[in-house]
C-alpha positions in Angstrom: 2.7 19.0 107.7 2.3 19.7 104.6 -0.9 21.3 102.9 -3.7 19.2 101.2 -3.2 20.1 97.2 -6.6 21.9 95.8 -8.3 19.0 93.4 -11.0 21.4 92.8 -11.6 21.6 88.6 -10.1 24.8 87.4 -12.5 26.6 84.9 -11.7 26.4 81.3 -10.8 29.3 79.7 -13.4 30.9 77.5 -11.0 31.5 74.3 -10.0 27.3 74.5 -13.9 26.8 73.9 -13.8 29.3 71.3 -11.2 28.0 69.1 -11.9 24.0 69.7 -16.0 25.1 68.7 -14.8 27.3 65.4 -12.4 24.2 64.5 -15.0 21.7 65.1 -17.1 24.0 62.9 -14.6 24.5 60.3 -14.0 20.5 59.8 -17.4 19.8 59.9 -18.0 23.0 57.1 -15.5 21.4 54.9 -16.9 18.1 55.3 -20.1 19.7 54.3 -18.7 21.1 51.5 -16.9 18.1 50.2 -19.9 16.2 50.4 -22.3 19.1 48.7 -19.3 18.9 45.9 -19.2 15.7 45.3 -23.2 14.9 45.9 -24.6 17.9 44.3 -22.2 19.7 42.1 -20.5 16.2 40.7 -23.3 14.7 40.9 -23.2 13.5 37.5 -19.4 13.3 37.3 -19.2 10.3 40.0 -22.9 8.7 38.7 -21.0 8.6 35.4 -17.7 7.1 36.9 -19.9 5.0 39.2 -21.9 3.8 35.8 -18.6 3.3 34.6 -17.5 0.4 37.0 -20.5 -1.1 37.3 -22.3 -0.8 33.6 -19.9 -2.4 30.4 -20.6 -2.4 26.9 -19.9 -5.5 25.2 -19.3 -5.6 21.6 -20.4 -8.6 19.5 -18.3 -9.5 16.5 -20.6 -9.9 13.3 -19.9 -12.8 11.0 -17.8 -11.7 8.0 -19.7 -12.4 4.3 -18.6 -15.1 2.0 -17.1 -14.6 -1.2 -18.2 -16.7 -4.2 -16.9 -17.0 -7.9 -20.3 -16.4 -10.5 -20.6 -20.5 -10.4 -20.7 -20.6 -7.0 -17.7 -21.7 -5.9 -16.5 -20.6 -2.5 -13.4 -17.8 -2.6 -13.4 -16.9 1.2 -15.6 -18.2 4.1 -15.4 -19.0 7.4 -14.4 -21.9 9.2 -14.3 -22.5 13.1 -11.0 -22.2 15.1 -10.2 -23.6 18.3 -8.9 -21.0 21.5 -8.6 -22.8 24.8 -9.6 -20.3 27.3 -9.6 -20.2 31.2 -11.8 -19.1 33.2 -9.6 -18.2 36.7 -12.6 -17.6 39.0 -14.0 -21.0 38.3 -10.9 -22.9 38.9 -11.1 -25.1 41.9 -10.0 -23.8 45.0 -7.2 -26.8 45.9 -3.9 -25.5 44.5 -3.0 -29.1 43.7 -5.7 -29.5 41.3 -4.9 -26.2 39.7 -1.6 -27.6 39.0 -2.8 -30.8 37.7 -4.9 -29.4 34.8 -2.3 -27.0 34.4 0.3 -30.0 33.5 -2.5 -31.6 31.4 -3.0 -28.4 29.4 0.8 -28.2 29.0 1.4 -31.6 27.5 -1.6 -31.3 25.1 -0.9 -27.5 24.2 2.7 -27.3 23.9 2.2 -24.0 26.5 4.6 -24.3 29.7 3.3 -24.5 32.6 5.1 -21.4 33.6 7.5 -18.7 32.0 7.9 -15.0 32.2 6.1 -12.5 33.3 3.4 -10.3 32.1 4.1 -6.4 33.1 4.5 -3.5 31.3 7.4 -4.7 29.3 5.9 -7.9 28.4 1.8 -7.3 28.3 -0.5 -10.1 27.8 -1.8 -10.3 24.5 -4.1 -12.7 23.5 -3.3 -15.7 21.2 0.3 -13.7 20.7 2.0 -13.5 24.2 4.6 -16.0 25.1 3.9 -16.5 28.7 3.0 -19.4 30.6 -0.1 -20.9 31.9 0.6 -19.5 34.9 0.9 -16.3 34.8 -1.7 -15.5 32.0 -4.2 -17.0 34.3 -2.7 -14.8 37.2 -3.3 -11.9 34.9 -7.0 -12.8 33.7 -7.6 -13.2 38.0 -6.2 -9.8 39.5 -8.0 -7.9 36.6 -11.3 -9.9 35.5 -11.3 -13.1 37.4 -14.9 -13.8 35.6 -13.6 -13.3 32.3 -11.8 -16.2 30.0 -8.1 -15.7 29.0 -6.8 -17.3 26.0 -4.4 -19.8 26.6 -3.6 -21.0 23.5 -5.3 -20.1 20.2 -5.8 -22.2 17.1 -5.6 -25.5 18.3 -6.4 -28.8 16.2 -9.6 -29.7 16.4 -8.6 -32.9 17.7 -6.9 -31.6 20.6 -10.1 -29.2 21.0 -12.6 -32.3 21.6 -10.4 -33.8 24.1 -9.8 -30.6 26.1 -14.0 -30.4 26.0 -14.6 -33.8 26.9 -12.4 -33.2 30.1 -14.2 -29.8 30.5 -16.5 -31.5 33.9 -13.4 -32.7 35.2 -11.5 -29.2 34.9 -13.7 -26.7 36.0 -12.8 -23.2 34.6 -11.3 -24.8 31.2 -13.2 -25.1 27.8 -13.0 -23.7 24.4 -13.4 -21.1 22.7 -15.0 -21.4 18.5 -13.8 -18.4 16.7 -14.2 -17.9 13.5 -11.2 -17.6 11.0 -11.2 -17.0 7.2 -10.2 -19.8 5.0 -9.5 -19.4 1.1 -10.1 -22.6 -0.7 -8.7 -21.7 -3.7 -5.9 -20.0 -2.4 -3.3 -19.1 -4.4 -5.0 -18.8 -7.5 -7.3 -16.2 -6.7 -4.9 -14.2 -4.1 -5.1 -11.3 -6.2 -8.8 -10.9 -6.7 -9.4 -11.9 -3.1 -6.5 -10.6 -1.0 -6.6 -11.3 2.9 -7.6 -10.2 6.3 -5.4 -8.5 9.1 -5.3 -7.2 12.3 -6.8 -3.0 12.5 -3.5 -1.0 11.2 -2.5 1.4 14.0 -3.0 4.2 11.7 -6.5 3.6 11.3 -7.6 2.4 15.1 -9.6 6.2 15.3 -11.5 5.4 11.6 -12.3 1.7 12.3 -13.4 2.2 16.2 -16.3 4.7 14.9 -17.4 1.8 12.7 -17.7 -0.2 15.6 -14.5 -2.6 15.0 -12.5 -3.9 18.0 -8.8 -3.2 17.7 -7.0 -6.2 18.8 -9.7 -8.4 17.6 -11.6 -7.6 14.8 -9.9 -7.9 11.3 -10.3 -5.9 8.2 -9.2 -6.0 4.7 -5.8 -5.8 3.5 -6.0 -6.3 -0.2 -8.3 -7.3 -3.3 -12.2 -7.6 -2.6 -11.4 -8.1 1.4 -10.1 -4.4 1.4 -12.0 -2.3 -1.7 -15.5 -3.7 0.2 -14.4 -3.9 3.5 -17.8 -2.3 4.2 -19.9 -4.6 3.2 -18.5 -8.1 4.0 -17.6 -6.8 7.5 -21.9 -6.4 8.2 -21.8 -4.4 11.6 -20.8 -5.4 15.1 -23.8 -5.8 18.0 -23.1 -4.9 21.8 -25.0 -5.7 25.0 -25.0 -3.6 27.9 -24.7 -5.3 31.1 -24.5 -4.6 34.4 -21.2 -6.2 36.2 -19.7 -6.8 39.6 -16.1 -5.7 40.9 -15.0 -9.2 39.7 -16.0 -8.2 36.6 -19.2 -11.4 36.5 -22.0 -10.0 34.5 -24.9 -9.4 36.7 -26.9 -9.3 33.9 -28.3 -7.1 30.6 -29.5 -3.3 31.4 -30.8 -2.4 28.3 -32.1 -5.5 25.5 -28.7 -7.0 23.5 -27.9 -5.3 19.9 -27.6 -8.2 17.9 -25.2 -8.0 14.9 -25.8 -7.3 11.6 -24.1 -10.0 9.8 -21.5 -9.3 6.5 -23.1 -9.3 2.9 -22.2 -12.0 1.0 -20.5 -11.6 -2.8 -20.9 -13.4 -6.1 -17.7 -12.4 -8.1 -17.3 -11.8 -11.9 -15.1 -14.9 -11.4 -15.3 -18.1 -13.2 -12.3 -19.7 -11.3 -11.9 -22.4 -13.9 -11.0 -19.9 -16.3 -9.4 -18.5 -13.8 -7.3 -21.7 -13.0 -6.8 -22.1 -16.6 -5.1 -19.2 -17.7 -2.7 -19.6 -14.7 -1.4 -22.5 -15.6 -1.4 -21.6 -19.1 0.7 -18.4 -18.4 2.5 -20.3 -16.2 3.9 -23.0 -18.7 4.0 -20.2 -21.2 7.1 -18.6 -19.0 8.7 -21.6 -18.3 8.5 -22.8 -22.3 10.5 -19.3 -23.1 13.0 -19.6 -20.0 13.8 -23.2 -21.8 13.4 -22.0 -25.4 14.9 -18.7 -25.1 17.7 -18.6 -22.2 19.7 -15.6 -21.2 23.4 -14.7 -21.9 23.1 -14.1 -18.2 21.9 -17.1 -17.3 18.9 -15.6 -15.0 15.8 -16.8 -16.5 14.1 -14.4 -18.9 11.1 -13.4 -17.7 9.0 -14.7 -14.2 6.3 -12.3 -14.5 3.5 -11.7 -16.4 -0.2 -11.0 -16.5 -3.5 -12.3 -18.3 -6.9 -10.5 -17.9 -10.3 -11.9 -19.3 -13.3 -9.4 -19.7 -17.0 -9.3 -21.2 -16.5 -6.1 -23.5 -20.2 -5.7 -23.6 -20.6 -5.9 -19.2 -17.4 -5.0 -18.1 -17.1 -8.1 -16.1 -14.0 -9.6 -15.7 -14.1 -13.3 -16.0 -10.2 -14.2 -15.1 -7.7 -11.9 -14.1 -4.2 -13.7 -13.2 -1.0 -11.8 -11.6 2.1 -14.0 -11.6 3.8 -14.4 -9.2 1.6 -14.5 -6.9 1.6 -15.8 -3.1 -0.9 -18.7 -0.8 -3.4 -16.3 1.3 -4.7 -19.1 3.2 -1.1 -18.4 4.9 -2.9 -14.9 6.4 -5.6 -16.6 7.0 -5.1 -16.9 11.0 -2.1 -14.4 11.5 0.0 -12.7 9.3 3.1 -14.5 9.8 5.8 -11.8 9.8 8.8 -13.9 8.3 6.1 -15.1 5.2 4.9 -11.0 4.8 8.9 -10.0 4.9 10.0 -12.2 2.4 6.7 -11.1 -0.1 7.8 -7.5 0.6 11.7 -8.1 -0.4 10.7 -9.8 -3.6 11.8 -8.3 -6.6 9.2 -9.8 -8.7 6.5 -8.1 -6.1 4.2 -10.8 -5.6 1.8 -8.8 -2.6 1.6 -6.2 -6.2 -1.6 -6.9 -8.4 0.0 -6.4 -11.7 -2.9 -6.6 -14.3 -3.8 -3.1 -12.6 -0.6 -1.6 -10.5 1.8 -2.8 -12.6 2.8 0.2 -15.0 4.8 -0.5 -18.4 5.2 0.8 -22.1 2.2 -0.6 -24.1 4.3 -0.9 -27.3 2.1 -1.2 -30.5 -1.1 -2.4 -28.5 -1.4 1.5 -28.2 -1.9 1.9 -32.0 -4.9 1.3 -31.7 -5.6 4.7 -30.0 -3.4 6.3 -32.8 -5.1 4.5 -35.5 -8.9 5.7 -34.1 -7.6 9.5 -33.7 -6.0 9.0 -37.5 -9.2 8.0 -39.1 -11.2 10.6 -36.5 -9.2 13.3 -37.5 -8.6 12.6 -41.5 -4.9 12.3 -40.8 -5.0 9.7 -43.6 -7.5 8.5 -45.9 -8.5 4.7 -46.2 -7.2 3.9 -49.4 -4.0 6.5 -48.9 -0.8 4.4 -49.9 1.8 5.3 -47.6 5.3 4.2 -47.9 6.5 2.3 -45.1 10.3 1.4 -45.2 12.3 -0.3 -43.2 14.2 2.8 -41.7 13.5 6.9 -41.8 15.2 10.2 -40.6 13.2 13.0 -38.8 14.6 16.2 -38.1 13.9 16.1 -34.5 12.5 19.2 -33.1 12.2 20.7 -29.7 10.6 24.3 -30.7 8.4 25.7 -33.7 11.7 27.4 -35.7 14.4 24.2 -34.4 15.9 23.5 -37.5 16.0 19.9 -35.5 19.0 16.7 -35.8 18.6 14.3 -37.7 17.2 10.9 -36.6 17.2 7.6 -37.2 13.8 5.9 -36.4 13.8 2.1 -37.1 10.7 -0.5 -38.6 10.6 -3.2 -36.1 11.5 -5.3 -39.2 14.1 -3.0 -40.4 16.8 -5.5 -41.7 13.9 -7.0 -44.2 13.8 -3.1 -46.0 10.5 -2.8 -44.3 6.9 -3.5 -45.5 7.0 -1.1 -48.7 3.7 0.4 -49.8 0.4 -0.3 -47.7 -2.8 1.2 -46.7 -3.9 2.7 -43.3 -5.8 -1.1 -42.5 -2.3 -2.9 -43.4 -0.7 -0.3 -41.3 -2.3 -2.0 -38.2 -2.4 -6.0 -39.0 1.4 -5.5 -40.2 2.1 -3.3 -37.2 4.1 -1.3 -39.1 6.2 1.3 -36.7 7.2 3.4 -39.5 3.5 3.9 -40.5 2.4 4.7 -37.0 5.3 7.5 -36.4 4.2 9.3 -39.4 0.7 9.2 -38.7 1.3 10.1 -35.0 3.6 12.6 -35.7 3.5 13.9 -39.6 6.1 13.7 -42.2 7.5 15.9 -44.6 4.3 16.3 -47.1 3.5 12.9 -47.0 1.3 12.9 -44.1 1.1 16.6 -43.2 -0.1 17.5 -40.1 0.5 14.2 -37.8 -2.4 13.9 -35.4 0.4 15.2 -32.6 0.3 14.7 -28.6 -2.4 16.7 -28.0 -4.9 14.7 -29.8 -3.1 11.5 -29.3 -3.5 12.6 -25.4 -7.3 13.0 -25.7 -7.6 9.8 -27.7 -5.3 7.7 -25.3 -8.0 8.4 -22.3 -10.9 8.3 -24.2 -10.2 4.8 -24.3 -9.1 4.5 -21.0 -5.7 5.4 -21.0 -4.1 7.8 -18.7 -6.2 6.9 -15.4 -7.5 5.0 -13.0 -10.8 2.8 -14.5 -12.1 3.1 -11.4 -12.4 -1.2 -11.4 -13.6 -2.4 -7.7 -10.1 -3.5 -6.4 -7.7 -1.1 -4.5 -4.3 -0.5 -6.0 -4.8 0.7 -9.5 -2.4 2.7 -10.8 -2.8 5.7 -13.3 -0.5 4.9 -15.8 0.9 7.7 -17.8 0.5 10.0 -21.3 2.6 12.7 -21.0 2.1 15.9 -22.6 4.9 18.9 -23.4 3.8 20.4 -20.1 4.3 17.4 -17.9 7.9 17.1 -19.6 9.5 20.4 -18.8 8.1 19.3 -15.5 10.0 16.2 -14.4 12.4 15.8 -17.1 13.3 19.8 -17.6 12.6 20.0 -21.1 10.9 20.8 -24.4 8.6 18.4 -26.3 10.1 17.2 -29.1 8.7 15.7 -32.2 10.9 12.2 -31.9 8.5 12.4 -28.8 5.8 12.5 -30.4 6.8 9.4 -32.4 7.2 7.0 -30.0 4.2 8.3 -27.9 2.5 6.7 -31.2 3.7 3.5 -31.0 3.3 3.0 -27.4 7.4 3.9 -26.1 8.9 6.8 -24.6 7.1 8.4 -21.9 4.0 5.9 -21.9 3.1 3.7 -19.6 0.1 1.9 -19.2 -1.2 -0.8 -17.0 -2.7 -4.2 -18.7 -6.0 -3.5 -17.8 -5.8 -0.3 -19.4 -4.7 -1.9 -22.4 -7.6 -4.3 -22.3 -10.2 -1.3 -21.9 -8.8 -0.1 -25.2 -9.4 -2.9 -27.3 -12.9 -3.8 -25.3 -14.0 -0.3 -26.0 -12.8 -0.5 -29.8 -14.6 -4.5 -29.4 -17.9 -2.2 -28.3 -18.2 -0.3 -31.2 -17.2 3.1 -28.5 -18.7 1.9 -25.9 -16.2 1.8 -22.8 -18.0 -0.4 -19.7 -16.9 0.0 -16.2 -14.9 -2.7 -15.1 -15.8 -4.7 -12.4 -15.1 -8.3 -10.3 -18.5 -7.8 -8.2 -21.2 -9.4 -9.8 -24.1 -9.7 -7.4 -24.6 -8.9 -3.5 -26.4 -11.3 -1.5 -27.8 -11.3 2.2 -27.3 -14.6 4.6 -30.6 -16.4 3.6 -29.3 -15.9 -0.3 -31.5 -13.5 -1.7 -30.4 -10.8 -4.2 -30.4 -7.6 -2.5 -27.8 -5.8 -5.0 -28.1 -7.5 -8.7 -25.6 -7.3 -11.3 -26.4 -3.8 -13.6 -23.6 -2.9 -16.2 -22.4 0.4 -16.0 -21.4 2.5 -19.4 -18.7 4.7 -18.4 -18.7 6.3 -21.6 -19.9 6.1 -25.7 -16.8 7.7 -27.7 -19.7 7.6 -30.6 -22.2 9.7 -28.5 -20.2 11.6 -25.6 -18.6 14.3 -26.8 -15.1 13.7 -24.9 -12.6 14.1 -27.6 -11.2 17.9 -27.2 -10.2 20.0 -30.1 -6.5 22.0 -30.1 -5.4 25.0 -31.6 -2.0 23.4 -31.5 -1.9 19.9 -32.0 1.2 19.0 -32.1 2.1 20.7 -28.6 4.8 23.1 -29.0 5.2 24.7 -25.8 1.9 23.7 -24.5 -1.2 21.7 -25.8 -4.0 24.3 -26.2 -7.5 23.4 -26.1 -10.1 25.2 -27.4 -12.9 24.2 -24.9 -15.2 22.8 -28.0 -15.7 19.2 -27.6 -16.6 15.9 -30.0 -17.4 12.5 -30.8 -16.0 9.5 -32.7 -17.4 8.7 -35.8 -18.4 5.1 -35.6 -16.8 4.1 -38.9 -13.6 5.4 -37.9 -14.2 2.6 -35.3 -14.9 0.1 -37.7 -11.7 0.2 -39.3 -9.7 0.2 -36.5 -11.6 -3.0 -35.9 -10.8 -4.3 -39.5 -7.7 -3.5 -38.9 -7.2 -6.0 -36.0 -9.1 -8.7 -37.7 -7.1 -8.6 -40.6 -4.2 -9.0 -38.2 -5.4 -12.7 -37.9 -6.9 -13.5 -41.5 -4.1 -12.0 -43.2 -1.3 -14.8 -44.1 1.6 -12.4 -45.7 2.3 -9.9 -42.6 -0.5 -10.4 -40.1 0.8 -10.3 -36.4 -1.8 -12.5 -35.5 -2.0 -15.2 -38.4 0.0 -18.1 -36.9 -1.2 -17.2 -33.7 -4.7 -18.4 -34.0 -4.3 -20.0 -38.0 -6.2 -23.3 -37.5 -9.5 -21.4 -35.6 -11.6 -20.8 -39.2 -14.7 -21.8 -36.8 -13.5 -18.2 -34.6 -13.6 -15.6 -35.9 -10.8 -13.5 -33.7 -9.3 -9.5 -33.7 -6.2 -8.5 -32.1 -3.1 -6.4 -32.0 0.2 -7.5 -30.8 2.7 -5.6 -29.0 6.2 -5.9 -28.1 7.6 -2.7 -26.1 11.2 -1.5 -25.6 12.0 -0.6 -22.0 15.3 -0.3 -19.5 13.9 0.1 -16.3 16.2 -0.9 -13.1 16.0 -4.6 -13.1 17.3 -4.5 -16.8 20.0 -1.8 -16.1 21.1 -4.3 -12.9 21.0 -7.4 -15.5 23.0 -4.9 -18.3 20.8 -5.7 -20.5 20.1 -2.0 -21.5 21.9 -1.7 -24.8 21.5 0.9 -27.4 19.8 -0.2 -30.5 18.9 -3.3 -28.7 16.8 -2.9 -25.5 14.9 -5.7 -23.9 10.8 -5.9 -24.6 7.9 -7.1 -22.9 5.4 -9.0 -24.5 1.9 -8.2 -25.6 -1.1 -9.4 -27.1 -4.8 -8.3 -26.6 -7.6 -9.2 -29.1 -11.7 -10.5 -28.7 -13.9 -12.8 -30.3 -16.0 -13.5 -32.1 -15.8 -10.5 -34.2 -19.0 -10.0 -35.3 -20.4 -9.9 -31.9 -17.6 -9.8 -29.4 -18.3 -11.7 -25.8 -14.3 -12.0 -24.3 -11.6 -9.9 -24.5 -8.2 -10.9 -23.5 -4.9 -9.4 -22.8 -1.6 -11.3 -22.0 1.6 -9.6 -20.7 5.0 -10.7 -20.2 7.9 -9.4 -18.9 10.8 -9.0 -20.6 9.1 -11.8 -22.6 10.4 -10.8 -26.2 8.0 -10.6 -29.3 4.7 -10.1 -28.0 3.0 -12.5 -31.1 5.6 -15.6 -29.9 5.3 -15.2 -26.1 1.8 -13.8 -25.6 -0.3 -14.6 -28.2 -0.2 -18.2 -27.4 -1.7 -17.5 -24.0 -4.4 -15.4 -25.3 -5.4 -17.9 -27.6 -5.6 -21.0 -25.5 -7.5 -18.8 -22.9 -9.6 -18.4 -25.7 -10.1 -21.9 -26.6 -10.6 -22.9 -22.9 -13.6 -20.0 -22.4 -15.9 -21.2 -25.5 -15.1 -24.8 -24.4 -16.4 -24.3 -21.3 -19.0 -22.1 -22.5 -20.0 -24.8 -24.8 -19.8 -27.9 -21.8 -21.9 -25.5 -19.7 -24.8 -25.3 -23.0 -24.8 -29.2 -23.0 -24.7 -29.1 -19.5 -28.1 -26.8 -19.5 -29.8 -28.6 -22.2 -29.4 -32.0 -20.4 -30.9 -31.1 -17.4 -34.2 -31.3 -16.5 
């Protein structure tokens, strides 16, 4: 038989214990270990990630300020729009009924009940996402099933109460009030205005450490919405609450921020000036498309600009850029179609041209001239000088340049000129051959010139040649050149032909219309130049004044000493100043301004008599201008041609004299003589101000 096996337990070998105990040791040591890491040493790290999940910020939207004209009429508010928002946690729980209110909200929506899909490729994004009900709901419930998706945004009102009422009977449906700008005047006040849009991309970093919400909060894109973004935007509240893995608030950890609601603003505005001189600039244009068509047949001009200012405050009362475009159409979303076609247009109608818009002032800029002539003693007041209809210069380009001879044309050349007049007749005549030789000498008649250099220091002494620093973003600089800036861009010498047409307003100057109006309001001011402005007042919600209306000088050409003294006026090789500094004497002010009143009273020559003959009982100052320019659209349209260049139109002037109270500028483009196109406009803005000014007296005196 065979032997019994030995069951007996065989003992365990010693090393086995060893190395199972030291394993066992070693897990449990690491376990330690992780746990002192991620208890002790991270502490903070995971109570930070942990605060993470379970605390959330919430940022509250502040309402945006109003915008008001000085009369009180609304410019910009807000207005409630409709979102229809879901709610997918507090949808009922039968999938039937789901689909039921999901048809319902189709048909009154227009949103299908289902289509696409929302990944990586095609995110959700509220009140722009194509998707269908179903699957933006699907979205809001795998990441915040507590939170409301929009499922349509901008609904009608109408539609809005009937999705409400039905709100008991569809649980986890109701809407949503936001609030969206509206501008109830529109078009006419675009400019001033502007709109609101979404947080640019380039500026997320800027406007998140204001406190904005990219994605939802909207800021400024132009006009008074952009230059004080700051204060109508107020500032944003947030709560601090404590929330579930759902994402349902729990409830607040720390006590809500509540927000700081936007400032309102009362504009410089009176919109029914404002509405006037747009419809008279308007009917202006068309009256010369019908009255003076183009060879071409393109219409003549489509463009123009009209600016109405207090010369004593600075405030500008009516400031019209045509054409313009309907900002109520931003109003919700910024319709990409509407913004590309703005952006294509030649005539620029996103582009504020009464202070981007940068052209050749023409004889409007003799009025800088004439101030530095008298300044300086170029001529005397009763000097005759002979103005004919045509002269030659030897034009120059360096001190010994024995110079070519030019031909420098009287704007009324073919009549033989306006003969022999003084320095006053020089202005209400507008007589180009009087301004070139007082800009730029001539032979011993006028000997020196007052040259570029002084003309420079003149021209931005009364607001030429920068930005006026007016409260709307855009401005553009305009431009007085000097010898050095031309061997810059155009790689030569300075030449005195230059000179001559830098002192009637042509070659190398530009200027923008408001910086033409600053010239005659500072002339208007007896030398004092006010800083420009469309913001009137600031006013908190309950209405009071917190920021009143205080003019601002920006300078007195009669008491600042701003005018610089050269060693070289007339610029060869370089304009050299000396460092000393002066004033303006006011009576070389006071003829200038004779000057442009005699413009109006005087019935032989005077630019301005039939413009405003018939207003005895106004007493009116002005200068005209009409400026030569080829820039591309008249090179594209050929109308570029030697001897006979296309002009804009110009006309700026003030009343009453005595005691000036508006100034106004008109510009058109490509308008022709600036007395025929935009001297009408000037006067029947005008005529519409003091008629209002005088129904607003009655107004007063009738009340109780």
């Amino acid at each position: 038989m065979n032997a019994e096996p030995d069951l007996q337990p065989q003992p365990l070998e010693n090393w086995r214990l060893v190395v199972t105990a030291a394993a066992m040791v070693l897990v449990i040591l690491v376990f330690v270990a992780r746990l002192f890491a991620l208890q002790i040493v991270q502490h903070q790290k995971w109570l930070a990630a942990a605060n993470q999940n379970r605390v959330e910020k919430l940022n509250i939207p502040a309402p945006r300020g109003a915008i008001y004209d000085r009369r009180g009429i609304v410019l910009a508010r807000n207005v409630a729009s409709y979102n229809v928002v879901i709610t997918p946690a507090y949808l009922p729980d039968d999938p039937g009924k789901v689909d039921e209110i999901f048809h319902e909200l189709s048909r009154l929506t227009g949103v299908p009940v289902s289509r696409g899909v929302v990944d990586k490729e095609h995110p959700y994004v509220a009140c722009r996402s194509t998707q269908g009900i179903r699957q933006i709901v699907n979205f809001g419930e795998t990441f915040a099933p507590y939170r409301p998706v929009k499922i349509k945004c901008h609904i009608p009102r109408e539609v809005a109460m009937v999705i409400r009422e039905r709100s008991s009977d569809w649980p986890g449906v109701g809407i949503e009030i936001e609030p969206i700008r509206d501008y109830p005047t529109g078009y006419l006040t675009a400019d001033i205005v502007g709109f609101l849009g979404p947080v640019p991309k380039a500026l997320v970093d800027f406007y998140k450490k204001k406190g904005l919400v990219p994605n939802r909060d909207k800021v400024g894109y132009a006009g008074v919405e952009l230059s004080h973004q700051d204060l109508l935007a107020g500032k944003n509240g947030h709560r601090v609450v404590e929330v579930d893995v759902a994402g349902h608030i729990i409830g607040d950890l720390k006590p809500p921020q509540p927000p700081v609601p936007g400032k309102n603003l009362v504009l410089t505005i009176d919109t029914r000036l404002q509405d006037a001189a747009y419809h008279i600039l308007v009917k202006q244009i068309q009256y010369i498309n019908q009255r003076y068509p183009m060879p071409d047949g393109e219409p003549r001009t489509q463009s123009g600009v009209v600016i109405a200012m207090n010369p004593k405050t600075g405030e500008i009362l009516a400031m019209v850029s045509y054409p313009t475009y309907e900002n109520n159409r931003m109003a919700r979303f910024i319709p990409a179609y509407y913004y590309k076609q703005l952006a294509a247009d030649p005539l620029r109608p996103l582009l504020n041209h009464a202070i981007s818009g940068e052209y050749a002032p023409g004889s409007t800029f003799k009025i800088v001239t004439g101030t530095g002539a008298m300044n300086e003693h170029i001529v005397s007041l009763n000097q005759i000088i002979d103005a004919p209809g045509i002269i030659t210069l030897a034009n120059k380009y360096y001190a010994n340049d024995p110079g070519k001879a030019e031909k420098f044309y009287d704007y009324n050349y073919k009549e033989g000129g306006f003969g022999k007049i003084d320095f006053l007749h020089c202005i209400a005549y507008s007589s180009d051959v009087c301004f070139y030789k007082i800009g730029g000498g001539y032979d011993d008649e006028i000997n020196p010139g007052l040259g570029i250099c002084r003309l420079g220091t003149y021209a931005h002494a009364l607001g030429y040649g920068a930005r006026t620093g007016i409260d709307l973003p855009g401005e553009a600089t305009g431009l007085i050149p000097t010898p050095t800036w031309k061997r810059i861009y155009k790689g030569e010498n300075w030449s005195t032909g230059d000179t001559y047409l830098a002192s009637v307003g042509q070659g190398y100057v530009l200027a923008t219309p408001l910086q033409v109006l600053m010239s005659a309001a500072t002339i208007a001011n007896n030398g004092r130049q006010m800083q420009p402005t469309v913001l009137r007042e600031v006013v908190d919600a309950e209405g009071k004044v917190i920021q009143p209306f205080r003019p601002k000088v920006r300078w007195d050409i009669t008491k600042d000493p701003i005018i610089k003294v050269f060693s070289n006026p007339a610029g060869i090789g370089r304009c050299k100043p000396t460092g000393e500094l002066k004033t303006v004497d006011p009576w070389a002010i006071k003829q200038v301004q004779k000057g442009m009143r005699l413009a109006v009273t005087d019935s032989t020559h005077g630019t301005l008599y039939h413009v405003f003959e018939g207003m005895e009982n106004l007493a009116v100052a002005g200068k005209t201008g009409t400026a030569e320019y080829c820039d591309n659209k008249a090179q594209k349209r050929n109308l570029c041609h030697r001897g006979d260049w296309p002009t804009h139109g110009w006309t700026v002037a003030y009343a009453p004299y005595n005691d000036p109270e508006i100034v106004v500028v008109a510009f058109v483009y490509n308008g022709g003589e600036g007395a025929v196109v935009a001297g009408p406009i000037v006067r029947r803005v005008m005529e519409v101000y003091f008629k209002l000014k005088a129904a607003d007296a009655r107004r007063s005196s009738q009340s109780p």
